[in-house]
C-alpha positions in Angstrom: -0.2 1.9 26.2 -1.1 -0.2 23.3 -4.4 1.6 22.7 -3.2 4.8 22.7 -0.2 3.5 19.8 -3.0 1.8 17.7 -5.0 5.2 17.8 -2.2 6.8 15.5 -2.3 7.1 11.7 0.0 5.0 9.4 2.6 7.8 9.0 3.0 7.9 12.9 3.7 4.0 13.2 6.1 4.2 9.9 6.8 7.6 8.8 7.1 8.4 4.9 11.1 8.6 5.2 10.9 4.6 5.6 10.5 3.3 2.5 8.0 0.4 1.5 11.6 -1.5 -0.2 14.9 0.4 0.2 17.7 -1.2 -2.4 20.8 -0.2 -1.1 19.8 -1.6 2.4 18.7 -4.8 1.1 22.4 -4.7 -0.7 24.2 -3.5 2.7 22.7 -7.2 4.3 22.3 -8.9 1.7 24.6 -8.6 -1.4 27.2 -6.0 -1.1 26.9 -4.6 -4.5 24.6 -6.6 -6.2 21.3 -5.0 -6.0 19.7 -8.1 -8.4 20.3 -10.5 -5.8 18.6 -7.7 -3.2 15.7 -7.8 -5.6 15.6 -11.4 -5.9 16.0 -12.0 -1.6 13.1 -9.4 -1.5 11.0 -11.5 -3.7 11.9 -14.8 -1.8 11.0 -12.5 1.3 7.6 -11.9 -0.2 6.8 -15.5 -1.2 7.6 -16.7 2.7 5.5 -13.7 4.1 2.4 -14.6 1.9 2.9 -17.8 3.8 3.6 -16.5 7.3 0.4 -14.0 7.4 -1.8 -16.5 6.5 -0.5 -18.7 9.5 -0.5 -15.0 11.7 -4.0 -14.1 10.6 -5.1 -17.9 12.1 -3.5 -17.9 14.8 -4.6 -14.0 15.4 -8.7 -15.2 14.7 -7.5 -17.9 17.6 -6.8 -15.5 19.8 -3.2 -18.2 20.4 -0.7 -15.2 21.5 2.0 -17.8 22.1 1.9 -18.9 18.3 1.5 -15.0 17.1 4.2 -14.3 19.6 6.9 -17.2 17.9 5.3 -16.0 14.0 6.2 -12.7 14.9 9.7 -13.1 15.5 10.3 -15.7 12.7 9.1 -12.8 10.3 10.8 -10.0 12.6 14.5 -12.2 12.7 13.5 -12.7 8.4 13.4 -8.9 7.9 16.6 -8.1 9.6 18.4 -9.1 6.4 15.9 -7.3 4.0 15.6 -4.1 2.9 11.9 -3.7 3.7 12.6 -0.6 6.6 9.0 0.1 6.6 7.1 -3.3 7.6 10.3 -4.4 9.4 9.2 -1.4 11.8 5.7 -2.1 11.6 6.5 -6.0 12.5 8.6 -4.8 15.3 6.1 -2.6 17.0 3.7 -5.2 16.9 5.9 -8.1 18.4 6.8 -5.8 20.7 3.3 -5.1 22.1 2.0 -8.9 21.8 4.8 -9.2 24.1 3.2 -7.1 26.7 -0.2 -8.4 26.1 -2.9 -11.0 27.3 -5.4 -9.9 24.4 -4.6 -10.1 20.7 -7.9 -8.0 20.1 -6.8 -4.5 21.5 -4.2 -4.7 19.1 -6.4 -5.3 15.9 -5.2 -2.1 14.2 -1.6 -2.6 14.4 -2.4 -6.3 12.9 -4.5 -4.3 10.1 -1.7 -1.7 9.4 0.9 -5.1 9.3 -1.7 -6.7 6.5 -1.8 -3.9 4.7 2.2 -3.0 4.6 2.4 -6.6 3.4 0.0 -6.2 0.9 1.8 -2.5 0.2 5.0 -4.5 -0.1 3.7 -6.7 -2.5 2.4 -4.3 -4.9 5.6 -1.8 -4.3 8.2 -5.0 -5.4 5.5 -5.8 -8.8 6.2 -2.3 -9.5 10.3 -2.5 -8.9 10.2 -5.7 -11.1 8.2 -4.5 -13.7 10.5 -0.7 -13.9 14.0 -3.0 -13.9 12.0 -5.7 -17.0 10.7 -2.5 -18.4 14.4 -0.8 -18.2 16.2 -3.9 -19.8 13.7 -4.1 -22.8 14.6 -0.6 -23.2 18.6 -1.2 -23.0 18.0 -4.3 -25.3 15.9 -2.1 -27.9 18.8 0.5 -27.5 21.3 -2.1 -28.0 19.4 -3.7 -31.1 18.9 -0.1 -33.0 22.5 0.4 -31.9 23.5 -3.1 -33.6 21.4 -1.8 -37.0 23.3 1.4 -36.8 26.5 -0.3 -36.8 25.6 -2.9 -39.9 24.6 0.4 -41.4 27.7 2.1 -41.0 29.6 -1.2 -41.9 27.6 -1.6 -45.1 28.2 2.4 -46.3 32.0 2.2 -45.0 32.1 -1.0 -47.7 30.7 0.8 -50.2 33.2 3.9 -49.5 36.0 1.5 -49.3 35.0 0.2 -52.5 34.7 3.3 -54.2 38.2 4.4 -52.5 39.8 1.0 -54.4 38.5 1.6 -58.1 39.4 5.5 -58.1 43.1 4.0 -56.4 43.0 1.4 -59.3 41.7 4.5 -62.0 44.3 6.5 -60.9 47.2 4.3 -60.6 45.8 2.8 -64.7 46.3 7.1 -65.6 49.5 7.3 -63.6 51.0 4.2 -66.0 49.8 6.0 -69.2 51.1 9.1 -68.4 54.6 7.3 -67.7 54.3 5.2 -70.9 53.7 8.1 -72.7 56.9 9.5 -71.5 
């Protein structure tokens, strides 16, 4: 059964509609419309999984399916309120078949595609992080052109107020001749 799963291609264990990190899930179990605190519970996700495959990939090279067994479901019950679709579905295939095993070495190539998803992960969040940093120094450059504009436009609309005043003042000094000479 196993062998014939961990013959098929990455797309087959996590097709390309799952996505690597997936926002608006992450905000449906996390955050209801806060997609920062998402991004920040994706990035606490990431710091504990950097943890938990080092301790999988041990107790993998141990051959100790009990401890892989209760890794995998600590990570699995972890991504259930993420919005990581894809490795949530590769973690689950995996637990799913060290469950029904007695040798961690038939199923080397669902551990690989689990590495490298984690690894994918990683890389796909420094790009999400990097995008939103990348966004705000561009709504903060925006804002701080915008902010020159307006001192601009405050600065001529004194000067055209100004002007307005002395031809109110030169016109009201002609409007008093023009009654004195009356």
């Amino acid at each position: 059964l196993c062998i014939e799963r961990c013959s098929l291609n990455h797309d087959e264990l996590a097709p390309a509609d799952l996505a690597v990190i997936d926002l608006k899930l992450g905000m449906k179990r996390i955050s209801a419309d806060n997609d920062e605190k998402a991004v920040i519970a994706i990035g606490m996700l990431i710091e504990s999984l950097e943890e938990d495959i080092v301790e999988l990939k041990r107790l993998q090279v141990n051959n100790n399916i009990e401890g892989v067994r209760e890794m995998l479901h600590k990570i699995k019950g972890g991504l259930e309120y993420s919005g990581v679709p894809r490795l949530q579905r590769h973690i689950a295939l995996l637990y799913s078949e060290v469950h029904a095993s007695t040798d961690l070495t038939t199923l080397q190539p669902l551990f690989d595609a689990i590495y490298e998803q984690t690894a994918l992960l990683t890389t796909a969040y420094q790009e999400l992080v990097t995008d939103r940093r990348g966004c705000d120094l561009w709504v903060e450059g925006q804002i701080d052109i915008l902010k020159k504009q307006i001192e601009t436009t405050e600065s001529q609309l004194a000067v055209v107020t100004q002007q307005i005043k002395s031809q109110q003042q030169q016109v009201s000094i002609q409007n008093r001749g023009v009654l004195s000479e009356r």
